[in-house]
C-alpha positions as CSV (number, residue, x, y, z in Angstrom):
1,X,85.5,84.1,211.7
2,X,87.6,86.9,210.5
3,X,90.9,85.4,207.6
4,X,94.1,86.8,207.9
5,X,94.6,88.8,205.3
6,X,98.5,87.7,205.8
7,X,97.1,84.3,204.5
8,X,95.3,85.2,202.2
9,X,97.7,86.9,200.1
10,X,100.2,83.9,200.7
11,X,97.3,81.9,198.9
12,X,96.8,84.0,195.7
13,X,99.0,83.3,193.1
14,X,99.8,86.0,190.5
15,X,99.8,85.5,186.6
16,X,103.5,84.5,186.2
17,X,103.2,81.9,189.3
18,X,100.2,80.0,187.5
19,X,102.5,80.6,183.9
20,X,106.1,79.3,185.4
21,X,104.0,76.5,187.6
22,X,102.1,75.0,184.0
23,X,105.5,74.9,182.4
24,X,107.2,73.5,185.0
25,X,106.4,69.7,183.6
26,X,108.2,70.3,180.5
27,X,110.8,72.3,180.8
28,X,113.9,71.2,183.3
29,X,114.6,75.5,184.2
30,X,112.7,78.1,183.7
31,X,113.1,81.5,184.6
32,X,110.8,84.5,185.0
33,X,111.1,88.2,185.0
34,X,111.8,89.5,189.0
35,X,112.2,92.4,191.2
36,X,115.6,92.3,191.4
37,X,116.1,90.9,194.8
38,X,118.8,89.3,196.7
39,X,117.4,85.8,196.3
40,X,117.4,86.6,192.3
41,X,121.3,87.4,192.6
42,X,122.9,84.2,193.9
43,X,125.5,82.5,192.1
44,X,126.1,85.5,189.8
45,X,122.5,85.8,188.4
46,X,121.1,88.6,186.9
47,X,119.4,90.4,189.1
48,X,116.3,90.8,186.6
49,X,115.8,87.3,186.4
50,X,114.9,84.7,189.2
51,X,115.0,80.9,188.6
52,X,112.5,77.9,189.3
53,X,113.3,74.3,190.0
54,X,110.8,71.6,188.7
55,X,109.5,71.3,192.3
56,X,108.7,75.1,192.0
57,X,111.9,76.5,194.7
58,X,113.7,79.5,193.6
59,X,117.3,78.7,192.7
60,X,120.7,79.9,191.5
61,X,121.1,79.7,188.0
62,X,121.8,76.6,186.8
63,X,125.3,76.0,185.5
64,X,124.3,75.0,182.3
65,X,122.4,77.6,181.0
66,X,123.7,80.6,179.2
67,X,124.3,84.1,180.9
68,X,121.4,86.6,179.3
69,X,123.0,88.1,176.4
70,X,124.9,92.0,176.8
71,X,126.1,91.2,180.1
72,X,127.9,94.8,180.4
73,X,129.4,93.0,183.4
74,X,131.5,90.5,181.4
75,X,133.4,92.1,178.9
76,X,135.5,90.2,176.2
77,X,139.1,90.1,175.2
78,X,140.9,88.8,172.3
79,X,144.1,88.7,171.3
80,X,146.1,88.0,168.0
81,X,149.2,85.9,167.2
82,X,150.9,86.9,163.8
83,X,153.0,83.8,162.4
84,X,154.9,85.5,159.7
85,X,157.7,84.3,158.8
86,X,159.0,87.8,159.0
87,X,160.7,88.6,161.8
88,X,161.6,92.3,161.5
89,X,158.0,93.3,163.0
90,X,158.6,96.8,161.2
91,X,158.4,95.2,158.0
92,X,154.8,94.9,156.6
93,X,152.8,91.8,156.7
94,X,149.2,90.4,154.9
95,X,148.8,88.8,157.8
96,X,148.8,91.9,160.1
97,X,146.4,93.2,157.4
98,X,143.8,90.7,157.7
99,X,143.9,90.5,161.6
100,X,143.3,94.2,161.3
101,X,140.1,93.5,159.7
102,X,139.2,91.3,162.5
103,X,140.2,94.2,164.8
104,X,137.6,96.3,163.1
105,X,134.9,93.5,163.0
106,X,135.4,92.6,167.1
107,X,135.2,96.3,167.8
108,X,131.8,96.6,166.5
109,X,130.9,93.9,168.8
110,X,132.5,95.5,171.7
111,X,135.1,93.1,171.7
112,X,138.8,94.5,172.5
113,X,141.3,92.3,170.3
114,X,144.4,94.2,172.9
115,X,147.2,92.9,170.7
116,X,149.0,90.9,167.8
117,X,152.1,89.2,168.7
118,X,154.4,88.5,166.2
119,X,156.2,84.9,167.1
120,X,159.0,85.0,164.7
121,X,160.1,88.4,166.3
122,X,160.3,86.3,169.9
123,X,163.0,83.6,170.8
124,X,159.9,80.9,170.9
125,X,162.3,77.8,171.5
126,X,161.5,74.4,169.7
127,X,159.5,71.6,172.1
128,X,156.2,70.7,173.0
129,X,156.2,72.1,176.9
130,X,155.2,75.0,178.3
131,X,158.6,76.1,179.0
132,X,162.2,75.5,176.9
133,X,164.6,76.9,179.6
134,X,166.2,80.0,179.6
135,X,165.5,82.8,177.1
136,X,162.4,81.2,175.9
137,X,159.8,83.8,175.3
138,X,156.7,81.5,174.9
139,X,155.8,81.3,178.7
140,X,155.1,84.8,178.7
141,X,152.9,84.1,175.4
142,X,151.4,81.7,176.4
143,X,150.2,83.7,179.6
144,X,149.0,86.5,177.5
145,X,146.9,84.1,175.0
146,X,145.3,82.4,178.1
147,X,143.9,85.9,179.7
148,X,141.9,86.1,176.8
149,X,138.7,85.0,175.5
150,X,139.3,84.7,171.9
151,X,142.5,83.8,170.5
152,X,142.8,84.9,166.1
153,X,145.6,82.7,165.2
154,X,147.1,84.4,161.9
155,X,149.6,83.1,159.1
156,X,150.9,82.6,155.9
157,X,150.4,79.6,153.5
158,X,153.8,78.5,152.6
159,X,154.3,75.5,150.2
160,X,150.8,75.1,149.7
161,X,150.3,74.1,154.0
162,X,150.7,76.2,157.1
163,X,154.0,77.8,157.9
164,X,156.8,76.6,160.3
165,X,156.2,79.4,162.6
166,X,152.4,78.8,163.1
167,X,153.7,74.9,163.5
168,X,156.1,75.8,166.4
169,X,153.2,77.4,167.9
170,X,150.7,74.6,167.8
171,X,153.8,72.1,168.8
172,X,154.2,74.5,172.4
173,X,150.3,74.2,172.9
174,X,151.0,70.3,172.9
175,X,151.8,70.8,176.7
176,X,148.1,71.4,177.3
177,X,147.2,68.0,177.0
178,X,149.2,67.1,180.2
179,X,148.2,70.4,182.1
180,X,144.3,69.6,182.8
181,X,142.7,70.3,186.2
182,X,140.4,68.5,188.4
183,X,137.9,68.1,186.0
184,X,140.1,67.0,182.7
185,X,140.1,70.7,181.3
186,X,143.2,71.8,179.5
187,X,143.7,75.5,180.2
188,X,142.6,76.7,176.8
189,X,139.3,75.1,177.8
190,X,135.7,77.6,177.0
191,X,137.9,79.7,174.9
192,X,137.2,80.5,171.4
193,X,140.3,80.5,168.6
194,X,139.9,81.5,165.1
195,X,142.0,81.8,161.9
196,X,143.0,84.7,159.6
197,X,145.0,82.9,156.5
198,X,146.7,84.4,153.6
199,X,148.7,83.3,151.1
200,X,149.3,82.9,147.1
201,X,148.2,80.1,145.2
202,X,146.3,77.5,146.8
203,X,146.3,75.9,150.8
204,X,144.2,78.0,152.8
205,X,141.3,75.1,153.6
206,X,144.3,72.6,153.6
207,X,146.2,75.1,155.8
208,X,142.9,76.1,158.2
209,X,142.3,72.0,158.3
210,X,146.0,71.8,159.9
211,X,145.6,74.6,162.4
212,X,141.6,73.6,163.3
213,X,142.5,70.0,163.9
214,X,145.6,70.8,166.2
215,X,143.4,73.7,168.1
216,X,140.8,71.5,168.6
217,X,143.3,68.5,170.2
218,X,144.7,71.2,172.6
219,X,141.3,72.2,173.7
220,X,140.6,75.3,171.5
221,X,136.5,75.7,170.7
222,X,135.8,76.7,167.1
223,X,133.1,78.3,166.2
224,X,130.8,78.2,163.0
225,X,132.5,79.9,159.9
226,X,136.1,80.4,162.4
227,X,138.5,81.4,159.4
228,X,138.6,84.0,156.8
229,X,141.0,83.6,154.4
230,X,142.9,85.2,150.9
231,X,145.3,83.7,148.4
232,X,146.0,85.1,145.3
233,X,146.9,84.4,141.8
234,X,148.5,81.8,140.9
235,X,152.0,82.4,139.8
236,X,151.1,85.9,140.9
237,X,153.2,88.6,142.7
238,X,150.3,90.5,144.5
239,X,149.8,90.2,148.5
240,X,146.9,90.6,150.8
241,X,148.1,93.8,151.8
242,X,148.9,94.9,148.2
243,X,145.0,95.1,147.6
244,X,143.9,98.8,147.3
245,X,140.4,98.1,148.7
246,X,138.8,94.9,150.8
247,X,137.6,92.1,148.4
248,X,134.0,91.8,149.0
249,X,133.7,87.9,150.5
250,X,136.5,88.9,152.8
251,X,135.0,91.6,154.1
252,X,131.6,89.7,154.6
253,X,133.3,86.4,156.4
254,X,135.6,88.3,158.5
255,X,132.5,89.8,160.1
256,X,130.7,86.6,160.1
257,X,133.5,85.0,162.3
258,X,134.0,87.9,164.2
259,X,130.4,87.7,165.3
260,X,130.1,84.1,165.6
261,X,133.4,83.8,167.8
262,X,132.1,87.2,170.0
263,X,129.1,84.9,170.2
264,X,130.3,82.1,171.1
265,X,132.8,83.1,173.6
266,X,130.6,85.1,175.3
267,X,128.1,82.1,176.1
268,X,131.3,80.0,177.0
269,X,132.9,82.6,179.6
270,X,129.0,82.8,181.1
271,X,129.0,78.8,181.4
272,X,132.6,76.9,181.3
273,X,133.0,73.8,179.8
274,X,132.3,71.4,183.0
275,X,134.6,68.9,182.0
C-alpha cells in the first residue's frame, strides 16, 4: 500500500510546530516567526509574525499585546502647549526653551513634536467645557492636542505652584470626564502627556504634582520619569533660557522622558486602553 505523500507531509511537524505546541501550556499567546502570509496579516499584524491560540489555531493578534517595536507603519506625533504667562509670543520664554530640548530629544526617537502653542496668546475662555461660545479658541486646541500622541504640557512656577494659564488649561480638560465613549474612555485616553517646568525658587515637584494629578483625572497616561524640570536661585534674577549651556541633569532627564513617553505611546497607539 503506497502513502500519500500529501499526508504525509500534513503529519510531520517542523521544529517551531513542536517548540510553539510545548509552550502552549504556559503561555496564554505565543507567536512565532512566519512567511509572511495573508493569514499572518489579519487584524493589522505584522506580516513577519503569525499568532497561536492555546488550542494551537492561528489567530489575529490578540488585542492585548503590544505591536513589535519600530513599526515604520505607525509613526508618532507630539505636540507642545506653552503656558506662559506671556502673551506676546514674540517675546522670549524658558518655557519655549525647555520644550525645545524635548523637541531635540523626540527627534532622535523619530518622534515629530509639530508644534508649541502658546495659550496666553489665544482667547482660551474660562469654564470647564469643551466649548465657551463665541471667540473661544480652545476647541480648535483642543482638536490639535487630541491628533496627537504625546502631549508636553509646559509652564512656569509662579508663587511657588503652577501658573493661572496652565490652570485654565487643566480646568477646559474637565469636560473630558463627561465626553467618554462606549467603553468609559475619555478622549485623551492611550495618549501619553508629560511636563516641562521652570521656574525660580522652589515648586516644580509641587507644581508637576498639580498638573500630574489633574492629567491623570482627565485621562492623560504618564509615563515613568514624565517631567523635567529647572528653578533657579533663590532670590535670583537668572531664567532658564538665560543659561549659556544645558545644565547637565536637565539634559539627562529630558532624554529620559522623551524616551520613556516615545516608549510608552508607542505601545499605547499599538493597543488602546480597552476601557
Amino acid at each position: 500500500m503506497q502513502i500519500s505523500r500529501k499526508n504525509t507531509a500534513k503529519s510531520i511537524l517542523t521544529k517551531k510546530d513542536w517548540l510553539s505546541r510545548l509552550l502552549l501550556p504556559f503561555v496564554p499567546y505565543i507567536w512565532i516567526r512566519g512567511s509572511g502570509s495573508a493569514e499572518s496579516t489579519l487584524a493589522n499584524t505584522p506580516p513577519h509574525v503569525t499568532y497561536l491560540t492555546p488550542g494551537g489555531r492561528k489567530s489575529p493578534r490578540p488585542a492585548f499585546l503590544p505591536q513589535p517595536p519600530g513599526d515604520p507603519h505607525m509613526p508618532l506625533k507630539a505636540i507642545a502647549l506653552n503656558c506662559t504667562l506671556k502673551a506676546d509670543a514674540s517675546e522670549a520664554s524658558s518655557t519655549d526653551v525647555m520644550i525645545g530640548l524635548l523637541k531635540t530629544a523626540f527627534a532622535e526617537r523619530d518622534v515629530e513634536l509639530t508644534e508649541t502653542i502658546r495659550i496666553a496668546a489665544h482667547d482660551v475662555k474660562p469654564g470647564v467645557s469643551s466649548d465657551e461660545g463665541d471667540g473661544d479658541a480652545w476647541p480648535a486646541i483642543r482638536a490639535k492636542i487630541l491628533a496627537a500622541d504625546i502631549l508636553v504640557f509646559g509652564g512656569p512656577v509662579w508663587m511657588g505652584q503652577l501658573g493661572s494659564v496652565a490652570k485654565r488649561v487643566l480646568e477646559r480638560m474637565d469636560a473630558f470626564l463627561g465626553e467618554t465613549d462606549e467603553q468609559g474612555r475619555m478622549p485623551s485616553s492611550s495618549k501619553v502627556a508629560v511636563a516641562a517646568i521652570v521656574g525660580n525658587e522652589d515648586g516644580a515637584h509641587f507644581s508637576t504634582a498639580q498638573l500630574f494629578q489633574s492629567l491623570n483625572d482627565t485621562g492623560w497616561t504618564i509615563p515613568a520619569v514624565g517631567a523635567v524640570y529647572w528653578v533657579g536661585e533663590a532670590y535670583g534674577s537668572v531664567d532658564f533660557k538665560d543659561l549659556k549651556e544645558t545644565p547637565e541633569m536637565v539634559a539627562k532627564t529630558v532624554k529620559m522622558v522623551a524616551g520613556n513617553a516615545a516608549h510608552l505611546a508607542g505601545l499605547l497607539k499599538a493597543t488602546p486602553y480597552p476601557g
